[in-house]
C-alpha positions as CSV (number, residue, x, y, z in Angstrom):
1,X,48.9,110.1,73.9
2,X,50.2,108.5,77.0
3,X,52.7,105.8,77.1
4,X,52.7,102.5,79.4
5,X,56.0,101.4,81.3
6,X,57.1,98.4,83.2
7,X,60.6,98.3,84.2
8,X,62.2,95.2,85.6
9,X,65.4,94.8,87.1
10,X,68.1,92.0,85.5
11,X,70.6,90.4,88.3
12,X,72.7,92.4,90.2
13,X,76.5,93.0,89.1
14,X,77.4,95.8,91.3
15,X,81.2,94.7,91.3
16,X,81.0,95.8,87.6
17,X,82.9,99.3,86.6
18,X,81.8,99.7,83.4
19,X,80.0,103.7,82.3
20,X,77.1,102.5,80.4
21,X,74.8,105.5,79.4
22,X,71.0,105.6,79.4
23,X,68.4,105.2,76.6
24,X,66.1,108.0,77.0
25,X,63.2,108.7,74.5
26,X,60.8,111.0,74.3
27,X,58.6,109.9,77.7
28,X,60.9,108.2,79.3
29,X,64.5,106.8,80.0
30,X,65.7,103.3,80.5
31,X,69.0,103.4,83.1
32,X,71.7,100.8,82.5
33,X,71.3,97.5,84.5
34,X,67.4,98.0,83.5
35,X,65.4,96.5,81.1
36,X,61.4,98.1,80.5
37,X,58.6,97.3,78.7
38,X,57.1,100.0,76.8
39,X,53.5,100.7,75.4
40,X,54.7,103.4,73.2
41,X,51.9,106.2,71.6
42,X,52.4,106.5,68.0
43,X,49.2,107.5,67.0
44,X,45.0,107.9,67.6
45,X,42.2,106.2,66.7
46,X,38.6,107.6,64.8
47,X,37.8,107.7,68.6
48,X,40.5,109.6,69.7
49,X,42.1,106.4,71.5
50,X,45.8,106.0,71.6
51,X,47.8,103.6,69.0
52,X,50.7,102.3,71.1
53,X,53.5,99.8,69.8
54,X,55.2,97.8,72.1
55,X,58.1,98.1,72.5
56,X,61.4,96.4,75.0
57,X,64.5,98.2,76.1
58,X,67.4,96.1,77.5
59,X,70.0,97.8,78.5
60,X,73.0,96.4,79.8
61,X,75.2,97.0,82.9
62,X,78.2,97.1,80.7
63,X,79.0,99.9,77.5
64,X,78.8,98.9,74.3
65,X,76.6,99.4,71.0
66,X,73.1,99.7,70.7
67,X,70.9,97.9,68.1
68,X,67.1,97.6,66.8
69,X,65.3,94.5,66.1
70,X,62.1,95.2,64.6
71,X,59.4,93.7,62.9
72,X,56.0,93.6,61.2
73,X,56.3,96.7,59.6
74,X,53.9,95.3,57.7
75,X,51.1,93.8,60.3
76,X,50.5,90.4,58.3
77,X,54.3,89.6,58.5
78,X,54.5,87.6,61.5
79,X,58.1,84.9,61.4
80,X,59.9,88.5,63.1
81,X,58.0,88.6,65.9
82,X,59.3,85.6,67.4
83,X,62.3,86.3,66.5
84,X,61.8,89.4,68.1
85,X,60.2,88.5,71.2
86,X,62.5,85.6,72.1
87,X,65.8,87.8,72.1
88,X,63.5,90.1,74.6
89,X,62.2,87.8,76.8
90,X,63.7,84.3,76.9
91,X,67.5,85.3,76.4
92,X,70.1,85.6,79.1
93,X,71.0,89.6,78.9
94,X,72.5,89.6,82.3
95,X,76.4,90.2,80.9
96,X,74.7,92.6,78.2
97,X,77.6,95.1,76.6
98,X,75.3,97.5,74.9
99,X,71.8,97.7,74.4
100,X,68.9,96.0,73.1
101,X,65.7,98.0,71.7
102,X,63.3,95.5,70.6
103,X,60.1,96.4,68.6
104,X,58.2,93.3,67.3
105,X,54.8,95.1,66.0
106,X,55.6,98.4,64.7
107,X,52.3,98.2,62.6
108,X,50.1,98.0,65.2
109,X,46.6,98.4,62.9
110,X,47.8,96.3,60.5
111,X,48.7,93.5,62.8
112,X,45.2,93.7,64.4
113,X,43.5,93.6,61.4
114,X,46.0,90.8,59.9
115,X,47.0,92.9,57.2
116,X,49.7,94.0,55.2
117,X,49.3,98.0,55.1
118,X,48.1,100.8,57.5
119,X,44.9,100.6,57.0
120,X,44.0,104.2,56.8
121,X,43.9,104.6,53.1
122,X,46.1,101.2,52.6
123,X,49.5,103.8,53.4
124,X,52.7,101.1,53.9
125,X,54.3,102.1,56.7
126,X,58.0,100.8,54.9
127,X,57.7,102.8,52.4
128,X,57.4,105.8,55.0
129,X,60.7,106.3,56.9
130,X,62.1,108.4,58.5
131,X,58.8,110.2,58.6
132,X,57.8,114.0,58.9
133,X,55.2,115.5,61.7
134,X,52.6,117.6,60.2
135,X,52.6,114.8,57.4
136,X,50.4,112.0,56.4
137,X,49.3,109.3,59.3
138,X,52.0,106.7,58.1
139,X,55.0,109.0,58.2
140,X,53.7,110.6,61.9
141,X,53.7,107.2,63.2
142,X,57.2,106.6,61.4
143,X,58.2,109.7,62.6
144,X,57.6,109.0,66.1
145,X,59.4,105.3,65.6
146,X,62.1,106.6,64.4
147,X,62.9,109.4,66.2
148,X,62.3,107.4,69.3
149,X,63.8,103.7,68.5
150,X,65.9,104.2,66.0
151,X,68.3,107.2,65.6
152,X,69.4,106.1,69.4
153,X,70.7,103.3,67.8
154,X,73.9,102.5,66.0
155,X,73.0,99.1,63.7
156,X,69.9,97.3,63.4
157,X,68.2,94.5,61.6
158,X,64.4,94.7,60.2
159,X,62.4,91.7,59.7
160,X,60.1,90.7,56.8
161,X,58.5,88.1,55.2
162,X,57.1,87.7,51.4
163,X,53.6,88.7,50.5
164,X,50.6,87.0,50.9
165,X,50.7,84.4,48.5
166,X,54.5,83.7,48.0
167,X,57.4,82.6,50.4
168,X,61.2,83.1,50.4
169,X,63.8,81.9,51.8
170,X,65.7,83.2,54.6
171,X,68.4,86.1,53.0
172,X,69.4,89.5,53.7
173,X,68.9,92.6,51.8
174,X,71.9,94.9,52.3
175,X,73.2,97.8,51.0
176,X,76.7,96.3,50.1
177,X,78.9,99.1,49.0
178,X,78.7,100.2,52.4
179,X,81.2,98.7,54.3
180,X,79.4,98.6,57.8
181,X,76.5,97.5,56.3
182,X,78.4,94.6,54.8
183,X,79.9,93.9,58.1
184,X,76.6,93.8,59.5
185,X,74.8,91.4,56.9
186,X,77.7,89.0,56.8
187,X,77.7,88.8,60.4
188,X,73.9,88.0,60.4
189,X,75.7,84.6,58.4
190,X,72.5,83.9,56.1
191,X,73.8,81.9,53.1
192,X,72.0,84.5,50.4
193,X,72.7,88.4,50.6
194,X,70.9,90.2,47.9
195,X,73.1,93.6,47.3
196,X,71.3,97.0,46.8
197,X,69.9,99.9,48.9
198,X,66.5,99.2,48.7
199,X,63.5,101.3,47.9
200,X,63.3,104.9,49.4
201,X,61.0,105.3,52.4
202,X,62.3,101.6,53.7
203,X,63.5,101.6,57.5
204,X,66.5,99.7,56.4
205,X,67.5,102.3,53.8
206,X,66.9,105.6,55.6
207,X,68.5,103.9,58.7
208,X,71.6,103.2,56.9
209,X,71.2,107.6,55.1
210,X,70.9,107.9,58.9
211,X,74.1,106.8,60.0
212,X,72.5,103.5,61.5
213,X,74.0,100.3,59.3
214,X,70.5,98.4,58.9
215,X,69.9,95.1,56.6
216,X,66.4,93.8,56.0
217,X,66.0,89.9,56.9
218,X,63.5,87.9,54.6
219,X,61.3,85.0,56.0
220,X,58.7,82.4,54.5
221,X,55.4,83.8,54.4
222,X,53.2,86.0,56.2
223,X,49.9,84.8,58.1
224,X,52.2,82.5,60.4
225,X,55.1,81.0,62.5
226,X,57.7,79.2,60.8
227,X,59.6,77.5,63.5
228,X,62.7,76.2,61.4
229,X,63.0,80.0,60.1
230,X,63.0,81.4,63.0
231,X,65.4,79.2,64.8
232,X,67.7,80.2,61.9
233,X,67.2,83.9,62.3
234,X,67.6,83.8,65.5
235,X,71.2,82.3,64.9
236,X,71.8,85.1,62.8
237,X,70.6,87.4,65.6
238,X,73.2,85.8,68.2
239,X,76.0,85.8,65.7
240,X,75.0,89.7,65.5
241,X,75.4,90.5,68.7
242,X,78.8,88.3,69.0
243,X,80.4,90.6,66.3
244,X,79.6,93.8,67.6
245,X,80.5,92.7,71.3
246,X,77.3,93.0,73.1
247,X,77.0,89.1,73.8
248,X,81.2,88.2,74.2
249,X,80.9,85.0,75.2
250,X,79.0,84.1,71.9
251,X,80.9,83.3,68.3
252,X,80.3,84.2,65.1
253,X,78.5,81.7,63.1
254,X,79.4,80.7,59.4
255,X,76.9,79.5,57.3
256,X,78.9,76.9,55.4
257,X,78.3,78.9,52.2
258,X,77.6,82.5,51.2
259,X,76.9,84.2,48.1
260,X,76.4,88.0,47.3
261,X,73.7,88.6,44.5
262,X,74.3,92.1,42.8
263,X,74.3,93.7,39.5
264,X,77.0,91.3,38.3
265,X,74.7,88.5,39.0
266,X,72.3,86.8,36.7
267,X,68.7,87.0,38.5
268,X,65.6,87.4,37.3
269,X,61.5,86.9,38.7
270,X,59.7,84.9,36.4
271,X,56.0,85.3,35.8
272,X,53.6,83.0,34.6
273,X,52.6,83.9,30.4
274,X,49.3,82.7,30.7
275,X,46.4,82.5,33.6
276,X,45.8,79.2,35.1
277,X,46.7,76.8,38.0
278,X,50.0,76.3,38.9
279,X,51.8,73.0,39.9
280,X,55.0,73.7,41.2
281,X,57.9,71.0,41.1
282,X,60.4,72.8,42.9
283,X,60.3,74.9,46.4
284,X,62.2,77.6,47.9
285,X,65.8,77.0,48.4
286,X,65.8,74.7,45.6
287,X,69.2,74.7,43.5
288,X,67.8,74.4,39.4
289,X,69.9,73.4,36.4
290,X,69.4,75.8,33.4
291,X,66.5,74.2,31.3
292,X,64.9,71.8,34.4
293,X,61.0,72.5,34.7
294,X,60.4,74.8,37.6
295,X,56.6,74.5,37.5
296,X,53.4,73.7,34.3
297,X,50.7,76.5,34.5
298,X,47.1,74.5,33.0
299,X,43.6,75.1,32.4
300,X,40.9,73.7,34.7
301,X,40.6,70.4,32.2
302,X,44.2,69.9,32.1
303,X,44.1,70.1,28.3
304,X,47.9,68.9,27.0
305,X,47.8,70.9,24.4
306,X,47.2,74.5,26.8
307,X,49.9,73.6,29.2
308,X,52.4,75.9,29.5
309,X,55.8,74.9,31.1
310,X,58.3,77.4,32.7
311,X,61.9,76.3,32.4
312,X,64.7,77.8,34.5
313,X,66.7,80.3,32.5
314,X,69.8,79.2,34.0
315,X,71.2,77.9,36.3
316,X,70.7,79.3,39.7
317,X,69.1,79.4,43.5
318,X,65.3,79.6,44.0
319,X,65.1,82.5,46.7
320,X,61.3,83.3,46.4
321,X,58.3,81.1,45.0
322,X,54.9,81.5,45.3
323,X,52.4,79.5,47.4
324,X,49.1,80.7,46.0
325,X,48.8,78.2,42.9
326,X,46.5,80.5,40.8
327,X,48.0,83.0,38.5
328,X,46.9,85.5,35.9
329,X,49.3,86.6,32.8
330,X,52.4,88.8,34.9
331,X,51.9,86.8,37.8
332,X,55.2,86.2,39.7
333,X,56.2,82.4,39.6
334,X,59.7,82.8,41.7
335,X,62.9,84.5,41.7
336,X,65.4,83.1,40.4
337,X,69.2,83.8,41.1
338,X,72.3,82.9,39.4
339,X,75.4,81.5,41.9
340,X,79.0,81.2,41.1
341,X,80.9,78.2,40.4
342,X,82.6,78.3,43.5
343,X,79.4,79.0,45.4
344,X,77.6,75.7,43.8
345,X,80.6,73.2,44.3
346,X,80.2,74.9,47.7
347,X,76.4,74.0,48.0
348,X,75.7,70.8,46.4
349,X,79.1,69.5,49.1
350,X,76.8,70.7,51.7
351,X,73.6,68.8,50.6
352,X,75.7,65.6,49.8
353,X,76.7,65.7,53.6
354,X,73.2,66.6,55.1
355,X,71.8,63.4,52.4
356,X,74.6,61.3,53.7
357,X,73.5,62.2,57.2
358,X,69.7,61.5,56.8
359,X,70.9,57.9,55.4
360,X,72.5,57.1,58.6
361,X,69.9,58.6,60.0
362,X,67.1,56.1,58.1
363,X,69.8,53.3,58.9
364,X,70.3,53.4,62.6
């Protein structure tokens, strides 16, 4: 398997004196003051062809941390890859301290055939991490990933979106007993961080095992670009590189509100108790009072008498809700999480201003 390089050069600062060190992979090394584009060999096809993910390295003039931004672990996720891509390519790296490894398709066949999984036997690559040679196809292609792009690293931040079918809110998944993970997921300043290690095999878990402090981002729904969700993460992105140093002139941002959803939380997905068609009456991000009709499941003649209407359990935060409006018994409707008191004085102040705001806005 051979691997595709072009290196470009960023602005001189030869009056710097900083001792930045190389990133070298296997194949190849990236010098400081150079950025490269690389079409990294992970993998063959049934005709022997190579499976390359792409794959930018920016590495800065000046010393300081390096961090992974990947996405589309799972090919159909797509909101990461712009995200991705526009820290690569249309952000001003020239005073970078640190570097920047940037992978925005590490599921190569499953973004070419817009799907969720590898699809050699329908493996999931996030469930394969770190990966072993000599293994199955999804853990040698995660074993070449990681290996390569992410042990160099000392933080990073994986995007996702939901499933087909569903869409969540942005929020971060973090593993919050760790202290430099929570340093890391609170500097990515997304009002909702949902605590917990996360599933074994996932990049962000076996990262953090790793030594490498990793959080998971969650964005909308998979099949497309959501423009407002991006801009957001991509705030998040530049407030992470502001509190670890490798973009100083940049501040940490603040959300306006935060809350951490663990164990001591109420949450809870709730799932439809009969097959039907769904009409839901509130989206993701809504804020629900306990007993306020989240959605009415009916029958194709809209009988009264067979509707079935799901009532939030409390009150709480939509973070996930599905999109596909036909369900069967088990279904998931949303996820539902419980906020502090604190947290919804904190909220609802918030959407007062913004509704004050859009009145002026409808006034002027």
């Amino acid at each position: 398997m051979s691997d595709d390089v072009a290196a470009t050069e960023p602005p001189d600062q030869s009056g710097s004196d900083a001792t930045a060190e190389p990133f070298t992979y296997n194949g190849g090394r990236v010098d400081p003051g150079e950025s490269a584009n690389i079409r990294y060999g992970i993998s063959e096809t049934y005709l022997g062809d190579p499976v390359r993910i792409p794959v930018t390295v920016i590495n800065g003039e000046l010393p300081g941390p390096t961090v992974f931004l990947s996405a589309a672990a799972h090919g159909d996720e797509l909101n990461g890859i712009e995200v991705v891509r526009e820290v690569a390519h249309d952000w001003d790296h020239s005073v970078l301290h640190g570097t920047l490894v940037c992978l925005p398709v590490m599921n190569v066949p499953g973004f070419l055939a817009q799907e969720r999984y590898l699809p050699i036997y329908d493996r999931d690559l996030n469930r394969s991490f770190p990966g072993r040679e000599g293994s199955t196809s999804a853990r040698r292609m995660a074993h070449r990933i990681f290996t390569n792009f992410i042990e160099p690293c000392d933080l990073g931040v994986d995007f996702h979106t939901s499933t087909r079918g569903r869409t969540n809110m942005l929020h971060v998944r973090a593993n919050m007993e760790r202290s430099d993970v929570g340093r890391l997921a609170k500097a990515f300043s997304s009002n909702v961080i949902i605590a917990g290690e996360g599933p074994s095999g996932t990049l962000r878990r076996e990262a953090t095992e790793a030594g490498i402090p990793a959080i998971t981002v969650e964005m909308g729904e998979a099949h497309r670009f959501q423009r407002r969700l991006i801009d957001r993460a991509l705030t998040g992105v530049a407030s992470v590189l502001a509190e670890f140093g490798l973009h100083r002139e940049s501040s940490v941002h603040w959300p306006g509100w935060r809350t951490i959803i663990d164990d001591d939380n109420e949450k809870t997905w709730l799932r439809a108790d009969a097959g039907g068609i769904v009409d839901m009456k509130r989206g993701r991000g809504a804020l629900v009072e306990k007993g306020e009709v989240i959605c009415t499941i009916t029958n194709p003649f809209k009988e009264e008498e067979d509707i079935v209407t799901v009532e939030a359990p409390f009150t709480g935060l939509i973070v996930g809700v599905l999109e596909n409006p036909v369900v069967y018994p088990g279904n998931p409707l949303c996820h539902l999480v419980g906020l502090s008191d604190d947290t919804l004085t904190a909220l609802e102040r918030e959407r007062t201003t913004e509704s004050s705001r859009s009145e002026l806005r409808r006034n002027d």
